[in-house]
N, C-alpha and C positions, 0 to 999 in steps of 0.2 A: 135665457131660460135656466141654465144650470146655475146660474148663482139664486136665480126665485126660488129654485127647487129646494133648495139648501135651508134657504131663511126660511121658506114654509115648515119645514121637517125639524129647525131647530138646531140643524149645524153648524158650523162654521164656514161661510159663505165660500169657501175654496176648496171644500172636501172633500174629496175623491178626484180632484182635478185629473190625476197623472190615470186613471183609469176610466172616466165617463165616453160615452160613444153615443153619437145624436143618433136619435130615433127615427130614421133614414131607412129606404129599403137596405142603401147599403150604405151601415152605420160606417163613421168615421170619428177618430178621434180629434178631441178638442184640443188637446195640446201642441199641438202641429196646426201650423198655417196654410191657409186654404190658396193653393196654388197651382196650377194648369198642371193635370196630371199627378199632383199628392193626394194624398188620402186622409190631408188635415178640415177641419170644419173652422177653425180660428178666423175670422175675417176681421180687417185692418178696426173697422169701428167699434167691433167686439172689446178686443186689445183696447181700445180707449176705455173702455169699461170697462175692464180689469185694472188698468194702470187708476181709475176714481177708484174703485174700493181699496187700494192701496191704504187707504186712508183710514180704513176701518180696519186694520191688523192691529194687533197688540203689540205694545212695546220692542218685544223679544223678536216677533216675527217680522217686524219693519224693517229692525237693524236686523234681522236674519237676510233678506231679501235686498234689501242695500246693498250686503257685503258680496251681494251676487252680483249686482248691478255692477260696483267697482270692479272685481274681477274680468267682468263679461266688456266691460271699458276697453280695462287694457287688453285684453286680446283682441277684441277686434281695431283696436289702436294699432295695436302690432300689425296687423294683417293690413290694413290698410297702408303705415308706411311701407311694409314692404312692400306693397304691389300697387304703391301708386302711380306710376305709370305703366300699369297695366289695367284700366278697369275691368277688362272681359274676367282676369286673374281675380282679382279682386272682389268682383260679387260672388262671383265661384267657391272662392275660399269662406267669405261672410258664410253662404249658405252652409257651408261643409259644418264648419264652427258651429254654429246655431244646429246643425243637426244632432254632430257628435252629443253635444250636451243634451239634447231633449232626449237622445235614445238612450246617452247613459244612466239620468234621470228616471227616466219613463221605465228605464229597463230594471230599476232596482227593484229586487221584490224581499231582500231583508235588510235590515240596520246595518249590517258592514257596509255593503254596495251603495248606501246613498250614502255613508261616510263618505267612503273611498271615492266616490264622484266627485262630490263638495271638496276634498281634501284635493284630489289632485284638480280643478277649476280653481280655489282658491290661490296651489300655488303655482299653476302656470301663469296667474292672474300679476305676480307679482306682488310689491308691497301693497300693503291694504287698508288704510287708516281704519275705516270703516271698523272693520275683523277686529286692527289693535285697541281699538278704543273700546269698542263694544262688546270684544270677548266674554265677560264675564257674565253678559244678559243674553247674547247668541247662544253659548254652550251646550242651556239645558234644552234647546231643539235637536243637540245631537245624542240625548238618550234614550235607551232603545225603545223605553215607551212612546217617544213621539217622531220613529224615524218616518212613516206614513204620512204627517204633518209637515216633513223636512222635505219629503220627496216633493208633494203635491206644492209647497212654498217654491221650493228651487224649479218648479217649474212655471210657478206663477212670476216667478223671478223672471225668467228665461223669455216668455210669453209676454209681459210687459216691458221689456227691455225697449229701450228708445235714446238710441244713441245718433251722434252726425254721421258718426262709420256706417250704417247700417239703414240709411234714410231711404238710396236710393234701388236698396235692396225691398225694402217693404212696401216703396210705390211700384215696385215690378209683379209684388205678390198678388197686388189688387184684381 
């Protein structure tokens, strides 16, 4: 419904993501995943239709979104070797991870704070092909005229992510 809502109105079909709340007695956010006791509305087949429009971002905002995806890799790469022989530790930690980031995101409300999110995800993230390569087309999503766009992307990022670390984290969310 929120991406029809968009294309009907002539948007950019991910616009306002980091802010939209379903039309519910009691609204919930879309950004957050819909799970026993959260206050998210995201459900897993949603996420599959987010992850198809993928495909309909602009150049800048692809490899924007990419260099999230590689980051959001390695960390949960990390987290996984560390705690793999611990699952209970492990999905625990996934969740934490996916939280931090959608609250820091979700919580930006000017152009320093979704820098400074993306800046410190990027380099906990490690090296980043993605980031080195693309730099120079990524960039102009971090000026201040389109931090709004960065926000709502980094969280479309976040929300489409689909990794082996995190598989059997999202067949629990269901």
């Amino acid at each position: 419904r929120f991406i029809c809502e968009n294309l009907v109105e002539g948007n950019r079909w991910y616009d306002g993501f980091s802010t939209y709340r379903t039309a519910e007695k009691k609204p919930r956010v879309l950004h957050d995943f819909c799970r026993k006791g959260g206050s998210g509305a995201l459900k897993i087949q949603e996420r599959e239709g987010i992850i198809t429009m993928l495909d309909n971002l602009e150049n800048a905002e692809r490899k924007f979104v990419e260099s999230i995806h590689v980051a959001l890799r390695q960390r949960f790469g990390a987290i996984a070797e560390e705690n793999r022989d611990n699952p209970a530790a492990m999905k625990k930690r996934f969740q934490g991870e996916r939280d931090k980031w959608r609250i820091a995101f979700a919580g930006a409300k000017v152009h320093d704070q979704i820098r400074s999110a993306l800046a410190d995800l990027w380099s906990r993230g490690g090296s980043n092909a993605v980031l080195q390569k693309e730099w120079p087309e990524i960039l102009p999503m971090l000026k201040t005229d389109h931090w709004q766009a960065a926000r709502d992307l980094a969280l479309i990022a976040l929300a489409s992510y689909k990794g082996a670390e995190t598989e059997k984290l999202d067949s629990d969310s269901e």
